[in-house]
PyMOL Python script that loads the backbone (N, CA, C, O; Angstrom):
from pymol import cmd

cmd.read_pdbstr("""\
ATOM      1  N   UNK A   1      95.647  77.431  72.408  1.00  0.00           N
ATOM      2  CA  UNK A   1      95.708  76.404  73.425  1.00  0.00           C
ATOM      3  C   UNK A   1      94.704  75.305  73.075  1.00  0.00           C
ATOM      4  O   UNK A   1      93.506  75.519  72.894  1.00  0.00           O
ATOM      5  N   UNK A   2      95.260  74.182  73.000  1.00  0.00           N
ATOM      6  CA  UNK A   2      94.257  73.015  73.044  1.00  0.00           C
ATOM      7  C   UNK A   2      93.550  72.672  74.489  1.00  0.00           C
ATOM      8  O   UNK A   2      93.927  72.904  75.638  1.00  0.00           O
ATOM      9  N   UNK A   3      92.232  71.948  73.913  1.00  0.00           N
ATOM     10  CA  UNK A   3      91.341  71.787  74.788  1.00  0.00           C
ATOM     11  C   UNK A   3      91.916  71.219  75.937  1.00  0.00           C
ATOM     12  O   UNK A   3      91.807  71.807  77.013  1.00  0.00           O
ATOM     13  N   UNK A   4      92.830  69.590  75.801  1.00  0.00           N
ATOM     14  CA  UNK A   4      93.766  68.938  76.855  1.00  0.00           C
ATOM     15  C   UNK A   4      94.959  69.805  77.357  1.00  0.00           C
ATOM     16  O   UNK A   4      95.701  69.440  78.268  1.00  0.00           O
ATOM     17  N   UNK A   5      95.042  70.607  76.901  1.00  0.00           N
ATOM     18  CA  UNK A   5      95.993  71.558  77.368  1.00  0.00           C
ATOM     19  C   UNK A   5      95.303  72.114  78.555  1.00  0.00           C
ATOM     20  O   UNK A   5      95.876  72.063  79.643  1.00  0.00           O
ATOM     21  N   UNK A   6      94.246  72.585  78.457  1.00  0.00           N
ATOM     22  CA  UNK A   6      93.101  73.958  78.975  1.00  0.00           C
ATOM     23  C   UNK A   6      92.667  72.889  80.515  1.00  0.00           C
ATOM     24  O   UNK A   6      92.660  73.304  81.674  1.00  0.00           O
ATOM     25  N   UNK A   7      92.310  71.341  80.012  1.00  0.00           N
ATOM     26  CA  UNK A   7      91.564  70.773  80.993  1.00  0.00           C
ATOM     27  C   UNK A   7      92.657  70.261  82.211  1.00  0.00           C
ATOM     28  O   UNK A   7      93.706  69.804  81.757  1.00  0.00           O
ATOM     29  N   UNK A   8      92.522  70.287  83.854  1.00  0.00           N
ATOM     30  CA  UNK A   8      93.448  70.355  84.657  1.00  0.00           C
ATOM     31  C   UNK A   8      94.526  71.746  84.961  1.00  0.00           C
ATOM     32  O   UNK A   8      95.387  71.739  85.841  1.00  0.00           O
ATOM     33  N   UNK A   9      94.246  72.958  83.984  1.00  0.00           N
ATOM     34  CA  UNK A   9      94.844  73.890  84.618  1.00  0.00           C
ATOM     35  C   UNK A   9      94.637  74.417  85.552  1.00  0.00           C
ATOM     36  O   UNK A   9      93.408  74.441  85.625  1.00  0.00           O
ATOM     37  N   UNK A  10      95.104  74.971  86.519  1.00  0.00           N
ATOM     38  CA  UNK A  10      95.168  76.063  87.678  1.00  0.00           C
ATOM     39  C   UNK A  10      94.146  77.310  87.360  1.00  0.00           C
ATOM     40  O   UNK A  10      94.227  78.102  86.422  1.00  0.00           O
ATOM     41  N   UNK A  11      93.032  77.256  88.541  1.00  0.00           N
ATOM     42  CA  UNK A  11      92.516  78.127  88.202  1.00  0.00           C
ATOM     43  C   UNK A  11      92.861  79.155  89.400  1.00  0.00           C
ATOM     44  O   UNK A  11      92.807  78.634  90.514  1.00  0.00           O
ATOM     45  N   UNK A  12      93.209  80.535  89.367  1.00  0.00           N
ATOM     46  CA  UNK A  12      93.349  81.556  90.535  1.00  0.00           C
ATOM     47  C   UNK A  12      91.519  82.676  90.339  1.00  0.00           C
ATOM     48  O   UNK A  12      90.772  82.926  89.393  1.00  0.00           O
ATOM     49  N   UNK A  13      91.530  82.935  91.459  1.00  0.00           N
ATOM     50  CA  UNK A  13      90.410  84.132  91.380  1.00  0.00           C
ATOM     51  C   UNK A  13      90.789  85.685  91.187  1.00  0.00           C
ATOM     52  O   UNK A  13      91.908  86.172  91.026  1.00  0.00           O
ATOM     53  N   UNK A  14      89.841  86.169  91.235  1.00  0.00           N
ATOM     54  CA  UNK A  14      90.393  87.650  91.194  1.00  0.00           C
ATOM     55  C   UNK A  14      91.500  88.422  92.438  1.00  0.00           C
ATOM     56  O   UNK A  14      91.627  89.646  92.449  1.00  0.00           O
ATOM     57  N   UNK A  15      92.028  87.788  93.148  1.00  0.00           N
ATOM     58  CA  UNK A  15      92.883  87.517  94.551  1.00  0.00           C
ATOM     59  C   UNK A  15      94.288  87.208  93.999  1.00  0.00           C
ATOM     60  O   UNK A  15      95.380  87.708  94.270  1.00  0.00           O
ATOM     61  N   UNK A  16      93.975  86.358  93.254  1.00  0.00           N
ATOM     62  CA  UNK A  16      95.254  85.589  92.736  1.00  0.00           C
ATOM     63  C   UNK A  16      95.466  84.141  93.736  1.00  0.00           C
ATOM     64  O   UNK A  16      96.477  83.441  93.689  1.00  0.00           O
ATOM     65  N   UNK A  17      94.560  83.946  94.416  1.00  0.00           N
ATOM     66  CA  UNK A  17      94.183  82.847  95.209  1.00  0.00           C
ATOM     67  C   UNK A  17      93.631  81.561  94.341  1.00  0.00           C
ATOM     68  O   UNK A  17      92.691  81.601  93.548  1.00  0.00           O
ATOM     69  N   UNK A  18      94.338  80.544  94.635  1.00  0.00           N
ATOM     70  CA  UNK A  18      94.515  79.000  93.547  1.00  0.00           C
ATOM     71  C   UNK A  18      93.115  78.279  94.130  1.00  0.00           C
ATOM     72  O   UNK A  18      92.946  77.680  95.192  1.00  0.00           O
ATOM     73  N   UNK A  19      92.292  78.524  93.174  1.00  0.00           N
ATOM     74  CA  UNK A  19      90.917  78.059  94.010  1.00  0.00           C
ATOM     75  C   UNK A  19      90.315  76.718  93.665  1.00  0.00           C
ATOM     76  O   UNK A  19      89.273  76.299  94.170  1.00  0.00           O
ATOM     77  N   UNK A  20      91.216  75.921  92.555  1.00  0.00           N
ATOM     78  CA  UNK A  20      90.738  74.705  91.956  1.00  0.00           C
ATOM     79  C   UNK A  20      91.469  74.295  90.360  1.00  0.00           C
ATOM     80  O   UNK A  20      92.515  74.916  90.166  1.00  0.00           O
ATOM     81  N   UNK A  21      91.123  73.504  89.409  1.00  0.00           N
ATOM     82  CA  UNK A  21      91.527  73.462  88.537  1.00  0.00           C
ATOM     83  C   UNK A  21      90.674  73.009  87.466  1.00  0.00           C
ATOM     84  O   UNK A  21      89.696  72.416  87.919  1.00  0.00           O
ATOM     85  N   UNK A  22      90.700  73.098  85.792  1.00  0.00           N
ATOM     86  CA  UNK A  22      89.700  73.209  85.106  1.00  0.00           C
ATOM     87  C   UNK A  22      89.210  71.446  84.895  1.00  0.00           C
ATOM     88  O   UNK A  22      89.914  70.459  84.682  1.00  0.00           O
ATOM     89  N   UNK A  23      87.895  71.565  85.042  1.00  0.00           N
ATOM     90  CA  UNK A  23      87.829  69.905  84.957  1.00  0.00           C
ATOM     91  C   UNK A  23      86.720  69.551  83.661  1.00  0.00           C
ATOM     92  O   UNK A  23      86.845  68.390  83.270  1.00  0.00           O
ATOM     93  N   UNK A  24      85.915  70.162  83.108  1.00  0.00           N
ATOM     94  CA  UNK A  24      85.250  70.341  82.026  1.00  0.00           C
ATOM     95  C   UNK A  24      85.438  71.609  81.547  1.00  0.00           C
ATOM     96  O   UNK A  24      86.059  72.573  81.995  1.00  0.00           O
ATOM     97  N   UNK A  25      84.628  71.395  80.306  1.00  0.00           N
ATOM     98  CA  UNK A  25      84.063  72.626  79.536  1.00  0.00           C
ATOM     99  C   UNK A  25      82.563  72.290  79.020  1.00  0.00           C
ATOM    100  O   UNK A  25      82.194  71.187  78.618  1.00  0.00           O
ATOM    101  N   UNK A  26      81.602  73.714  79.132  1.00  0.00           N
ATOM    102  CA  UNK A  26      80.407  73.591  78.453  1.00  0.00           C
ATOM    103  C   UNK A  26      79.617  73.948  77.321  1.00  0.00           C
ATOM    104  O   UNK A  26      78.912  74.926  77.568  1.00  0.00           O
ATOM    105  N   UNK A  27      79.551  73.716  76.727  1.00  0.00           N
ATOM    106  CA  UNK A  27      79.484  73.921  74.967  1.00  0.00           C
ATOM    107  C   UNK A  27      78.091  74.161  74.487  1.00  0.00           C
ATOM    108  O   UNK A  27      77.168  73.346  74.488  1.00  0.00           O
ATOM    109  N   UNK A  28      78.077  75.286  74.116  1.00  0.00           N
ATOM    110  CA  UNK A  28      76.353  75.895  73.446  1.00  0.00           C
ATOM    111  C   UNK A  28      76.954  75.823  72.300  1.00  0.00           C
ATOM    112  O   UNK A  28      77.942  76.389  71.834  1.00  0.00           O
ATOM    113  N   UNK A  29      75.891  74.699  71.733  1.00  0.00           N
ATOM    114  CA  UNK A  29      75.615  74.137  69.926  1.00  0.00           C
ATOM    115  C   UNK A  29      75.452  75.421  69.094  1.00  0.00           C
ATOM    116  O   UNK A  29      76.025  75.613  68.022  1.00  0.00           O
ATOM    117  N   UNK A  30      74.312  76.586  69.911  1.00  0.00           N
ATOM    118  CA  UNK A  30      73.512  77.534  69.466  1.00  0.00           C
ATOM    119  C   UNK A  30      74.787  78.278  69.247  1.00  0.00           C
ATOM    120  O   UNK A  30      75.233  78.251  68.100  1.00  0.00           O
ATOM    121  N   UNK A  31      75.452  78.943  70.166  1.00  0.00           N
ATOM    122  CA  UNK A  31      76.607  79.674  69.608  1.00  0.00           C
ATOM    123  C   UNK A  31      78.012  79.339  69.262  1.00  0.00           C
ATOM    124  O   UNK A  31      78.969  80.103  69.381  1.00  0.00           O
ATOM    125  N   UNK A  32      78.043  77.943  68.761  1.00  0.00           N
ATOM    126  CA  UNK A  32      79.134  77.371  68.314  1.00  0.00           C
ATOM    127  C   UNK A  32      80.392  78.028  69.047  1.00  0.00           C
ATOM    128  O   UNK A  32      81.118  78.832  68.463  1.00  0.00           O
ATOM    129  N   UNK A  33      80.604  77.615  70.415  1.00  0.00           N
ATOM    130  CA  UNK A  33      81.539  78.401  71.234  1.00  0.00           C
ATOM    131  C   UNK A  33      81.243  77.930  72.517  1.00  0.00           C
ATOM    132  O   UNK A  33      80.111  77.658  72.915  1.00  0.00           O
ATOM    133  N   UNK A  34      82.676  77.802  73.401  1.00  0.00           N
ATOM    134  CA  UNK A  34      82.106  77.262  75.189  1.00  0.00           C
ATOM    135  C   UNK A  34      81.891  78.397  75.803  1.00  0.00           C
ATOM    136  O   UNK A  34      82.560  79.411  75.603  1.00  0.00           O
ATOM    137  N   UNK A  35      80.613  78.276  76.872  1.00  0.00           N
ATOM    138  CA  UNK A  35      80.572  79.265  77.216  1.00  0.00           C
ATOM    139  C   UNK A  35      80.425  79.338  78.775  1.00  0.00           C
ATOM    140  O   UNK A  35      79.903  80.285  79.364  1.00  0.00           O
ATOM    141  N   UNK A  36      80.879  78.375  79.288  1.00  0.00           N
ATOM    142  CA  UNK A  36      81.493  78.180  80.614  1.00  0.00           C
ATOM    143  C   UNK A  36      82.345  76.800  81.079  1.00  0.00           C
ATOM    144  O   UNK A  36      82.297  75.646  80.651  1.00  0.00           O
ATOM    145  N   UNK A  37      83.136  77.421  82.130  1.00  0.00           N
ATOM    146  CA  UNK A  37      83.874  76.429  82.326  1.00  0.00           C
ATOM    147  C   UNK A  37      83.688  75.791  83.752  1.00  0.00           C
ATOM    148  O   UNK A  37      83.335  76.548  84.655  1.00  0.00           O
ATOM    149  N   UNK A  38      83.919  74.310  84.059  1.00  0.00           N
ATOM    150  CA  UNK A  38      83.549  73.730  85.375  1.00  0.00           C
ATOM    151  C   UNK A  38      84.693  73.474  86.086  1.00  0.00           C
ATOM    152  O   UNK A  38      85.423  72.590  85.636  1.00  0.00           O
ATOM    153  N   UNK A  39      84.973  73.953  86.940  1.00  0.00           N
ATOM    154  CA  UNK A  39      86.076  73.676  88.269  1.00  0.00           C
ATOM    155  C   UNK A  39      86.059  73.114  89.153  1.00  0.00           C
ATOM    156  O   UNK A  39      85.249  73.407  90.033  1.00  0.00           O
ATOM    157  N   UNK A  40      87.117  71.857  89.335  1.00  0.00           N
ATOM    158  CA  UNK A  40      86.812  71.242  90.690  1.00  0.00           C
ATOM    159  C   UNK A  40      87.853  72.394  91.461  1.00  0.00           C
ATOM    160  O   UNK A  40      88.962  72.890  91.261  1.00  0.00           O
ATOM    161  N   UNK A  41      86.655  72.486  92.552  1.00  0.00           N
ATOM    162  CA  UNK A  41      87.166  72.828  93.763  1.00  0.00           C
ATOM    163  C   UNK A  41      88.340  72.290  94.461  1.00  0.00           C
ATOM    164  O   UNK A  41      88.578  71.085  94.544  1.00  0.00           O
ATOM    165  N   UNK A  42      89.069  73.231  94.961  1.00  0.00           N
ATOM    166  CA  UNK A  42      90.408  73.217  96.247  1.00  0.00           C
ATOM    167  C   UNK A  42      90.050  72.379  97.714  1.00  0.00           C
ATOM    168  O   UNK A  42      90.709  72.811  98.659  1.00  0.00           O
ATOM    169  N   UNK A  43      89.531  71.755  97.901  1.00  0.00           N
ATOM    170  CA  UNK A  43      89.041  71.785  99.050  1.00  0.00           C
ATOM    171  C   UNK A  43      88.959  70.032 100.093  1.00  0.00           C
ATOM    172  O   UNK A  43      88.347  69.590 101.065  1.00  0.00           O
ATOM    173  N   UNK A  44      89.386  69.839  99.686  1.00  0.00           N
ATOM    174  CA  UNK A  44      90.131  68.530 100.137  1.00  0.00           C
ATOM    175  C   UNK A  44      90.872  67.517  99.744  1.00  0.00           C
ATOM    176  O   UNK A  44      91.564  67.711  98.744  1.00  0.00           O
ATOM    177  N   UNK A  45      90.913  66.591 100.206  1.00  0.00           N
ATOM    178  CA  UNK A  45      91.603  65.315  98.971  1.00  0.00           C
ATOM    179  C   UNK A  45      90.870  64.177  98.533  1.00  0.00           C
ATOM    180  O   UNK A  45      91.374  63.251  97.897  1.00  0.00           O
ATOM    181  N   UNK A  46      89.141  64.283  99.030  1.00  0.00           N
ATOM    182  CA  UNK A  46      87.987  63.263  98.628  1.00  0.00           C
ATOM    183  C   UNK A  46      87.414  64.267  98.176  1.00  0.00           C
ATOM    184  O   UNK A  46      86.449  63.544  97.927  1.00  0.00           O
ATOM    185  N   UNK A  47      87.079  65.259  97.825  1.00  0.00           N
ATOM    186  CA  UNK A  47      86.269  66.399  97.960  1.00  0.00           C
ATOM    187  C   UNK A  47      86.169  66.358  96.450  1.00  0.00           C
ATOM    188  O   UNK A  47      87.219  66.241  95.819  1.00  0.00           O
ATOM    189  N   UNK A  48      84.808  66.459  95.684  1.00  0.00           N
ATOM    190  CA  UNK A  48      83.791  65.921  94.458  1.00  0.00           C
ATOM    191  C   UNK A  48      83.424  67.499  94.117  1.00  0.00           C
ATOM    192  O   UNK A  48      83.070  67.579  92.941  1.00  0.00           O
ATOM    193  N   UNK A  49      83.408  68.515  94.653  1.00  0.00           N
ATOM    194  CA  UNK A  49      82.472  69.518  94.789  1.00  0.00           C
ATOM    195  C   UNK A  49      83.071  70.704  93.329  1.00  0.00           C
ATOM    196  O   UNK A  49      84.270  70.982  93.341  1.00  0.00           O
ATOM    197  N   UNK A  50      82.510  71.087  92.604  1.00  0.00           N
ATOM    198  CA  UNK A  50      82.515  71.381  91.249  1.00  0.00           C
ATOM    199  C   UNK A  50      81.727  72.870  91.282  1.00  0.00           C
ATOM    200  O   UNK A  50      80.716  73.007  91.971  1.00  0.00           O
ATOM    201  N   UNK A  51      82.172  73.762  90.630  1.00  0.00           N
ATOM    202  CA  UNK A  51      81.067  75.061  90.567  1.00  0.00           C
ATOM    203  C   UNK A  51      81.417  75.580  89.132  1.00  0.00           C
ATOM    204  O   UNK A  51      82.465  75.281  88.559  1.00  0.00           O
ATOM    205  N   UNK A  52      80.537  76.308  88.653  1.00  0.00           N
ATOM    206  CA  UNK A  52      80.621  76.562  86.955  1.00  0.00           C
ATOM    207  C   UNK A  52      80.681  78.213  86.991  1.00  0.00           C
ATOM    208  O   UNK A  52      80.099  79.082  87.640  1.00  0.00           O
ATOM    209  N   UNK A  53      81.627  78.195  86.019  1.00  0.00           N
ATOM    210  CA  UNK A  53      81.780  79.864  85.823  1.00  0.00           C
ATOM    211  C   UNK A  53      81.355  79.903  84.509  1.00  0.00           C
ATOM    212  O   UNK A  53      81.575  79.016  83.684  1.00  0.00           O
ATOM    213  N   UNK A  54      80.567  81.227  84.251  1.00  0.00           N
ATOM    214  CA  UNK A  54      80.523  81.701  82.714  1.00  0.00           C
ATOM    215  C   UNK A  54      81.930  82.034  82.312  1.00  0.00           C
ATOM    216  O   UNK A  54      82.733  82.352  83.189  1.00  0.00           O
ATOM    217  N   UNK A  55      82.430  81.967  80.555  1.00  0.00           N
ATOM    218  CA  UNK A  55      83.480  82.187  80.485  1.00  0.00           C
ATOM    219  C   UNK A  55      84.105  83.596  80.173  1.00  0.00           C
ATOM    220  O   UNK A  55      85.254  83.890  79.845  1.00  0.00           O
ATOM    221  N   UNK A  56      82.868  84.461  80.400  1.00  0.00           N
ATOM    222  CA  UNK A  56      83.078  85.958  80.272  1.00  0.00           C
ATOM    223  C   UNK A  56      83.626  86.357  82.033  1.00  0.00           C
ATOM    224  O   UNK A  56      83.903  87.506  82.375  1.00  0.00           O
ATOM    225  N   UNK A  57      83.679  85.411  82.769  1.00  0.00           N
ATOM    226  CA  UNK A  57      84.252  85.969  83.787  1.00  0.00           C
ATOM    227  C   UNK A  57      86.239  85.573  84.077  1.00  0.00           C
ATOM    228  O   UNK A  57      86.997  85.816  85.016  1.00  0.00           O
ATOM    229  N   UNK A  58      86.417  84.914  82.792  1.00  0.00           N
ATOM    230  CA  UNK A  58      87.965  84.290  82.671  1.00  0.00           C
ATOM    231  C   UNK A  58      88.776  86.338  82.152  1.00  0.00           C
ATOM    232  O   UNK A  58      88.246  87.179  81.425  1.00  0.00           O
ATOM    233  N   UNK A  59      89.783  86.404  82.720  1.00  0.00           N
ATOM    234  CA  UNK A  59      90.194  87.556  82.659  1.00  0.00           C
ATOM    235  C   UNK A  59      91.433  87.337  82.333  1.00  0.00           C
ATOM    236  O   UNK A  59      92.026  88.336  81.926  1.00  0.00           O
ATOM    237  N   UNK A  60      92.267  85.972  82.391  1.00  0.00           N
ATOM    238  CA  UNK A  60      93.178  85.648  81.876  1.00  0.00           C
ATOM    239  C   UNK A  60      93.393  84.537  81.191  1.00  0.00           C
ATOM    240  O   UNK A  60      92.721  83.617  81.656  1.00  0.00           O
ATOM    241  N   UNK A  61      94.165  84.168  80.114  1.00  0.00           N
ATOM    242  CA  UNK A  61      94.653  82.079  80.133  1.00  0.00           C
ATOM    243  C   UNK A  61      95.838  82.126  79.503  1.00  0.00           C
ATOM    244  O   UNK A  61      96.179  82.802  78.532  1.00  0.00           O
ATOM    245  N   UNK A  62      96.610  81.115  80.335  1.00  0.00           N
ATOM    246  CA  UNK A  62      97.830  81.431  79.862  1.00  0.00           C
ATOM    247  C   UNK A  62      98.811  79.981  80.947  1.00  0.00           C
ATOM    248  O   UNK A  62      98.682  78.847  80.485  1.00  0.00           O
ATOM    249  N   UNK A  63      99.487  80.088  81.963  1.00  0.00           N
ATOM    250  CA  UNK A  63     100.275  78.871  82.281  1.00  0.00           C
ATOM    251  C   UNK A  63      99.139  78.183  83.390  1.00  0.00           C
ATOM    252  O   UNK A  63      99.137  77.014  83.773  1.00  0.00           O
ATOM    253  N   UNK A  64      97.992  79.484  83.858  1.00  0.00           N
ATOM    254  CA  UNK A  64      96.872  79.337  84.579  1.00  0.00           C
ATOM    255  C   UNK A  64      95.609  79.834  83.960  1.00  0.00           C
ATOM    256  O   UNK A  64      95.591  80.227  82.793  1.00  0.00           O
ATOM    257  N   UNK A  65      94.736  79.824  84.590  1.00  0.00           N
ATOM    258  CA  UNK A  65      93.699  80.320  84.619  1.00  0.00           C
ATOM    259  C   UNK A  65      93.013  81.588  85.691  1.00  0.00           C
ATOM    260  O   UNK A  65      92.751  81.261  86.848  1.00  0.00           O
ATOM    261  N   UNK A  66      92.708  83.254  85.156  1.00  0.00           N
ATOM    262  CA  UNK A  66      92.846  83.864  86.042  1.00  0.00           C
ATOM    263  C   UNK A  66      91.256  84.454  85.981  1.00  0.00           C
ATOM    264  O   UNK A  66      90.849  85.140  85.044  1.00  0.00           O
ATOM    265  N   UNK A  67      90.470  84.083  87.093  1.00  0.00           N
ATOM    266  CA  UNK A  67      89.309  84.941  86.926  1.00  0.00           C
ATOM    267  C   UNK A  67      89.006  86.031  87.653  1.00  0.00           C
ATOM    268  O   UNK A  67      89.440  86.139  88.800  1.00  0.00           O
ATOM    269  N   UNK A  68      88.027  87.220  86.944  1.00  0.00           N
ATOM    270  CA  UNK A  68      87.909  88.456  87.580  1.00  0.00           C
ATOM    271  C   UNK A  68      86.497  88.343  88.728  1.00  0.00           C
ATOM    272  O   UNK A  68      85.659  89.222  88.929  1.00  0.00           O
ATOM    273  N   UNK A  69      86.556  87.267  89.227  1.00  0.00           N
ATOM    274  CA  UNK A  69      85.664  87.230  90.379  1.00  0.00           C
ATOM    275  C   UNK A  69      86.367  86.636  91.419  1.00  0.00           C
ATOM    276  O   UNK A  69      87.512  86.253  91.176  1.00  0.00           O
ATOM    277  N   UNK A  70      85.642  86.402  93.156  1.00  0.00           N
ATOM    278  CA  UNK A  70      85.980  85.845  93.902  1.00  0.00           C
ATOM    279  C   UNK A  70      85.233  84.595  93.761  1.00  0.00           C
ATOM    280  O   UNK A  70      84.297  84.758  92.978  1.00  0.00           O
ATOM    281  N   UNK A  71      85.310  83.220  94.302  1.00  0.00           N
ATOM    282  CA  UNK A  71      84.538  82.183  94.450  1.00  0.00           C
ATOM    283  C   UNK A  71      84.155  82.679  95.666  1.00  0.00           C
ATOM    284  O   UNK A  71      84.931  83.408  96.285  1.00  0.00           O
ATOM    285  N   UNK A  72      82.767  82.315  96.231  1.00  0.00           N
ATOM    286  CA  UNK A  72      82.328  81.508  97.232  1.00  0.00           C
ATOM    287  C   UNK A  72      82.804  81.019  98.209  1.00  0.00           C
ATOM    288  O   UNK A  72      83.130  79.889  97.843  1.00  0.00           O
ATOM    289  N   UNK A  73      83.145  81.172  99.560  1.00  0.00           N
ATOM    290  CA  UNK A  73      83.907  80.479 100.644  1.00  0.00           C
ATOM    291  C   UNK A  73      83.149  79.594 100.502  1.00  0.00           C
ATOM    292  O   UNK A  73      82.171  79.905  99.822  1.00  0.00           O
ATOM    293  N   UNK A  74      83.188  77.892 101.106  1.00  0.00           N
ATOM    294  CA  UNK A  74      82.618  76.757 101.625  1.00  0.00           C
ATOM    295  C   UNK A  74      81.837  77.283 102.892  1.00  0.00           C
ATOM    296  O   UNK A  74      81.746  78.506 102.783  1.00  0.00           O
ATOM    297  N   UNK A  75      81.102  76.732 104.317  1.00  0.00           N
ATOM    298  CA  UNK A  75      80.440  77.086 104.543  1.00  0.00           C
ATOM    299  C   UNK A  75      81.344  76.433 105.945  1.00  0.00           C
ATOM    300  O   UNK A  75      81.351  77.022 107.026  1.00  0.00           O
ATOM    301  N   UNK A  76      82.035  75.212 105.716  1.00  0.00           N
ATOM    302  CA  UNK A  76      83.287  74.827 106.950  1.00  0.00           C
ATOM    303  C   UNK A  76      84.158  75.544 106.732  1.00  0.00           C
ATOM    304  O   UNK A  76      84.871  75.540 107.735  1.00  0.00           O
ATOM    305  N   UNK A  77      84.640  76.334 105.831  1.00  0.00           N
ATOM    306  CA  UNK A  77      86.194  76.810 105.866  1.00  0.00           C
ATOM    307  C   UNK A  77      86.456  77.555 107.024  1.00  0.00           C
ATOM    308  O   UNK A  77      87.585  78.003 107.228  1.00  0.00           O
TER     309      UNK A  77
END
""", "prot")
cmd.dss("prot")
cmd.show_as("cartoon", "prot")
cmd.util.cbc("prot")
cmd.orient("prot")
């Protein structure tokens, strides 16, 4: 998978719940390899709010993105 492929996919949690989509990647020089990825958040239609996963917590990739954790509820939801 290419990188523009990877960036804007669907990300689900360990739920299978669509919690955002991929909006960066973060890149350690030291281990020539990304080693987390940044997600904008689900959560409105002005809504800026971004949270970073390590990429040892990605459990799937493929037409989405499937991770073996839950996110974080918001604190209004």
């Amino acid at each position: 998978m290419r990188i523009k492929e990877f960036l804007g996919a669907a990300v689900l949690d360990k739920n299978a719940v669509e919690v955002g989509e991929i909006n960066d990647l973060e890149f350690d020089p030291e281990e020539g390899a990304f080693d987390k990825i940044v997600i904008s958040l689900k959560s409105g239609i002005f809504s800026k709010e971004t949270v970073e996963v390590s990429y040892e917590n990605i459990a799937a990739i493929g037409d989405y993105v499937l991770l073996d954790i839950e996110l974080p509820k918001k604190a209004d939801d």
